[in-house]
C-alpha positions, 0 to 999 in steps of 0.5 A: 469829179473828173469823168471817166473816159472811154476811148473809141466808138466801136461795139465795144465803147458805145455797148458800154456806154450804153450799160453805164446808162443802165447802171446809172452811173454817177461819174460824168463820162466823155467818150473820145473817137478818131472817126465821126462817132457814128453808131453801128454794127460792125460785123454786118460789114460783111453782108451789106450785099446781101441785105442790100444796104449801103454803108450809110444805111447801116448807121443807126444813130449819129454821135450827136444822137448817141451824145444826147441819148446816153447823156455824155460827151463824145468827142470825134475825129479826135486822137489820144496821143499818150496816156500819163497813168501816174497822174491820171490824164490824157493827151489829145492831138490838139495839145488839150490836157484831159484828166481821167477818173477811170479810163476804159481803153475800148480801141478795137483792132486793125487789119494786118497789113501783109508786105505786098508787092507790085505796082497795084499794091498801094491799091489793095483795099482792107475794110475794118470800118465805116469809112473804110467800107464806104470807099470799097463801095465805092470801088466796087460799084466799077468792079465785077471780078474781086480777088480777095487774099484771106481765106479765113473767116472775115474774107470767106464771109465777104466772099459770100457777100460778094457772090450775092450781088453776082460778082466773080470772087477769087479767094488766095491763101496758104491754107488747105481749105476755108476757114481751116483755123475754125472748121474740120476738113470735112465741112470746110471743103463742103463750103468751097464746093457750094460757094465754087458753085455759086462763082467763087474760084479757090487758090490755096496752098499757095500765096499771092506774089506781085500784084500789078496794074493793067489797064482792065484791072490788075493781075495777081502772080501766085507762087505757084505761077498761077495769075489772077485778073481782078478789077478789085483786090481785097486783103481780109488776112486778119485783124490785130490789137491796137497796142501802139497807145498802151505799149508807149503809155507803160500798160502791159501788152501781149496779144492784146492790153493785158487785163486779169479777168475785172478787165484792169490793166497794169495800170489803176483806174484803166481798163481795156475792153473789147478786140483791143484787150487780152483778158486773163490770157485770152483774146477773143475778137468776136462779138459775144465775149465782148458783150459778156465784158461791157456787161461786166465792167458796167458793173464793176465800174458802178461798184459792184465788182464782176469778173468776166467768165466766158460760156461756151461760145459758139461762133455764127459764121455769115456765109448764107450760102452754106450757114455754120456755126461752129464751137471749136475744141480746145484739145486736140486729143480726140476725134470728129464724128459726123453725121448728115449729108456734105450738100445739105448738112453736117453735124460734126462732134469733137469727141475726147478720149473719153466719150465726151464732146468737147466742141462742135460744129453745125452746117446747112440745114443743121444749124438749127440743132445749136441748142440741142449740141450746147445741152449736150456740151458738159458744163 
């Protein structure tokens, strides 16, 4: 039998993988990466100051051991080149022809790239992996004042990061406060006060212009005029689905490689998983829905056909300094409703029109109430 085979190394092909192994599935299976296959989590990325780690202390196996440990064969530094759906084959960068019983497209996302400008531009970092945070930390080691263009989630959590190793963070972005696509005003000009108190200064409302190399670091010119000196710049302005492969291969593609909720593609016998994949509609970059479905395409791939259905999902954001975790609403007819206090913490409930809570969100010292809001939350 030809081996089904999964392509990419991230939570999403090795949680698989690893579920596969469970299930005791009879195909032989062959995961292909582009990087060196090591095993890690990749949303402490975010936080090895804090735990004061390195990027080599955050790999927990290597892919010989993944190879040995999951019985497969895993292929590294190794690309897929296009996919021949009718005929039910790969091809790699080395010309090698590879047939497919199934094929799971676990092929993760890739930061936006922002058209930048200045002389200093070629030298902006963006960190969405392994070897990508192993020249940050490189960088880093020489630098003590960071800019970083993103006020969102992914450049928020590496802001706090940032402050816990004492650097100067400045954060620039068009939004009117952090993380405003997730959190209420209330709390989310909670979190700029505290992390502006630890060393982080705020540029909102405005976006960065030309970003130019002197000899102490690089200036960043704002459209409001203002300038920004850091040593370091760092842009964290989102990530998006890695479609280039699927597009040209003839699958069906939007946000992300659309799949109906068994994670099947347009195409039979390939399927996409993870920040790669738009499943029924919907495409959630976060760790629990693409937990949820390697659960569910394990099952589906050994015979027994489990469709994907999302929980209310609430999202832990790591900003140690001021600890969140938010369940947004999905309406906006309705209002929030708070209680507690701004510095130590807030519980904030999205009421509809008709008493009912429709999302929530938690900060400070309130976090730990996150059971007692999801009894609360209506099935």
């Amino acid at each position: 039998m030809n081996p089904t085979i999964i392509v990419g190394s991230g939570l999403a092909g090795y949680g698989l993988l690893r579920e596969l192994k469970n299930h005791q599935y009879p195909s032989p299976i062959t995961l292909i990466t582009a990087d060196g296959g090591e095993s890690y989590y990749k949303p402490n990325l975010s936080a090895l100051q804090t735990k004061k780690k390195t990027a080599k202390q955050l790999i927990m196996a290597t892919a010989a051991k993944m190879a040995q440990d999951m019985e497969a064969e895993i292929l590294t530094h190794t690309q897929v080149t296009a996919i021949d759906t009718a005929n039910h084959h790969l091809t790699l960068d080395d010309g090698q022809i590879k047939p497919y019983h199934k094929l799971v497209l676990a092929i993760g996302a890739s930061p936006v790239r922002l058209p930048l400008t200045g002389d200093g531009a070629g030298e902006v970092l963006s960190v969405n992996n392994l070897a990508d945070y192993s020249v940050f930390e490189e960088r880093l080691a020489q630098a003590r004042r960071v800019a970083i263009i993103g006020p969102g989630l992914i450049g928020v959590e590496f802001a706090n990061d940032l402050l816990q190793s004492h650097r100067t963070v400045a954060v620039i972005g068009p939004i009117p406060w952090p993380i405003s696509n997730l959190l209420p005003e209330p709390v989310g000009r909670a979190l700029q006060q505290i992390m502006r108190d630890n060393g982080t200064s705020w540029h909102l409302q405005t976006s960065n212009g030309p970003i130019n190399k002197h000899d102490s670091g690089y200036s960043i010119v704002l459209e409001n005029n203002s300038v920004v000196e850091a040593d370091l710049v760092l842009s964290a302005v989102g990530i998006r689905a890695n479609l280039q492969l699927a597009t040209q291969s003839g699958l069906k593609t939007n946000r992300g490689i659309v799949t109906d909720r068994w994670l099947q593609t347009s195409a039979p016998d390939v399927f996409a998983l993870g920040d790669c994949a738009e499943v029924d509609g919907q495409n959630l970059p976060f760790v629990q829905p693409l937990l949820i479905g390697t659960r569910a395409l394990a099952a589906t791939l050994a015979g027994q056909p489990e469709e994907v259905r999302y929980p209310p999902m609430p999202v832990s954001i790591k900003t140690s300094l001021y600890p969140l975790v938010v369940l947004p609403p999905k309406t906006n007819v309705g209002r929030w409703v708070f209680e507690g206090s701004a510095a130590t913490g807030l519980v904030g409930r999205f009421m509809t029109h008709a008493d009912r809570l429709a999302g929530f969100v938690l900060s400070g010292d309130r976090i730990s109430e996150k059971e007692k809001l999801m009894e609360e939350y209506p099935p």
